[in-house]
C-alpha positions as CSV (number, residue, x, y, z in Angstrom):
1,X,16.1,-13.9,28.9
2,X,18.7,-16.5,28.5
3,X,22.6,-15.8,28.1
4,X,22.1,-16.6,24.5
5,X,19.8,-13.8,23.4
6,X,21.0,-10.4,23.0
7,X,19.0,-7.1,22.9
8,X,19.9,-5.5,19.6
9,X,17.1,-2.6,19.3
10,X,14.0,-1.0,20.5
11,X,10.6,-1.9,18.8
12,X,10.2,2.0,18.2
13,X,13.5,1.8,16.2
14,X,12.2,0.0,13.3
15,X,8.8,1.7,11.3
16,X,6.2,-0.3,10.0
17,X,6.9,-2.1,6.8
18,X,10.5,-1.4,7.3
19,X,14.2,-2.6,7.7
20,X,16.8,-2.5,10.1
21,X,20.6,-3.3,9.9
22,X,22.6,-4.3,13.4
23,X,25.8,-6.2,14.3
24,X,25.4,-9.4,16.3
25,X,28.3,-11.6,17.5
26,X,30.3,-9.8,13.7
27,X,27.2,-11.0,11.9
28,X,25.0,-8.5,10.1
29,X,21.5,-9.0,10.3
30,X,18.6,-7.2,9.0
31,X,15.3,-6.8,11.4
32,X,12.1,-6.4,9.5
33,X,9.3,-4.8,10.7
34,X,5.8,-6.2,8.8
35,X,2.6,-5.0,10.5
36,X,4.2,-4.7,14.2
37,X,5.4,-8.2,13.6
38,X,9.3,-8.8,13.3
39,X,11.7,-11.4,11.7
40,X,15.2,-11.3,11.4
41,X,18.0,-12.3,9.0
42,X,21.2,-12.4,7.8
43,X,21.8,-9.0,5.3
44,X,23.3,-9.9,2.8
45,X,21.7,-11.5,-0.8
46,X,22.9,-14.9,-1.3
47,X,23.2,-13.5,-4.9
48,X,24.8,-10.6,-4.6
49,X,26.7,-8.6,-2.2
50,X,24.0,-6.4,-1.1
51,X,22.4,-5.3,1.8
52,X,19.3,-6.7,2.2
53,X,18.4,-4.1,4.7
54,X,18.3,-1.3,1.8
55,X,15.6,-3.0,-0.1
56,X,12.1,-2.8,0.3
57,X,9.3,-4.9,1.8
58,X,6.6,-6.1,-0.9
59,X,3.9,-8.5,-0.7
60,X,3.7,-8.1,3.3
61,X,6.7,-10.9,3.8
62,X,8.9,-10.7,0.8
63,X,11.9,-9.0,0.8
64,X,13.0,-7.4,-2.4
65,X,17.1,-7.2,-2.9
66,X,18.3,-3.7,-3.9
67,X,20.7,-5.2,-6.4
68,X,19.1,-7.6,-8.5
69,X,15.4,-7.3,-7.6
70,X,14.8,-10.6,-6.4
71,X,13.2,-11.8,-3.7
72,X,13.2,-13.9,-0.2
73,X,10.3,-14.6,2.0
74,X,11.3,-13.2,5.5
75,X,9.7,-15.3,7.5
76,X,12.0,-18.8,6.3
77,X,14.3,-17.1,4.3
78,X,13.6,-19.1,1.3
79,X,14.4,-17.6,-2.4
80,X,11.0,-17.0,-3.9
81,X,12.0,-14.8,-7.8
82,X,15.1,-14.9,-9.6
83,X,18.0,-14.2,-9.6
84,X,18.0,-15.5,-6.1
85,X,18.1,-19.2,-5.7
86,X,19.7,-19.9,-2.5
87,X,17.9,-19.1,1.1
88,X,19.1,-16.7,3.6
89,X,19.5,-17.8,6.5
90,X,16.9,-16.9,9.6
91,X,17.7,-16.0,12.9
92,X,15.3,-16.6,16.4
93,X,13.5,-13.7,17.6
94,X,11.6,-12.7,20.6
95,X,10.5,-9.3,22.1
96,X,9.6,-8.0,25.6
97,X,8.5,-4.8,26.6
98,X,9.3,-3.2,23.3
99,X,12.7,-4.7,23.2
100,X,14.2,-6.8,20.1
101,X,16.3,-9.9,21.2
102,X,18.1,-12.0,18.5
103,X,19.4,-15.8,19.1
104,X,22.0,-15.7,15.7
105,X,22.2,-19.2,14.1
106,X,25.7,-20.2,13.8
């Protein structure tokens, strides 16, 4: 891996169809787990101050905010239901041998 990417959590740490918060370079970021495939990005709702990471996964890649009930697409971060109207932002993700490394966007 290159200097830039930076091993935040184990595959095993995240269950199927669910969230994960970590801390990357003082950014919070959530990791989703959909069908064994992951995405990350930022945590908080663009709408709200919530955490992202304590809502729930519908629709296999939307991401329901525990505040408001609206909801992003995980996979570009765009807003797809009010309230939200403004994207979250994505982060690059790769994983080897069961590990999760983030590239965070600036």
């Amino acid at each position: 891996m290159d200097d830039e990417w930076v091993a935040v959590a184990q595959c095993a740490d995240i269950d199927e169809d669910d969230t994960h918060a970590v801390r990357v370079d003082g950014r919070e970021v959530c990791l989703y787990n959909v069908a064994g495939a992951f995405f990350a990005t930022d945590n908080k709702c663009t709408h709200g101050d919530a955490d992202l990471s304590d809502g729930l996964i519908q629709d296999g890649h939307l991401i329901e905010c525990p505040l408001h009930e609206g909801t992003f697409d995980i996979r570009s971060g765009r807003a797809m239901s009010a309230p939200c109207t403004e994207a979250i932002r994505c982060h690059d993700l790769r994983v080897q041998d069961g590990v999760i490394y983030l590239r965070v966007a600036s």
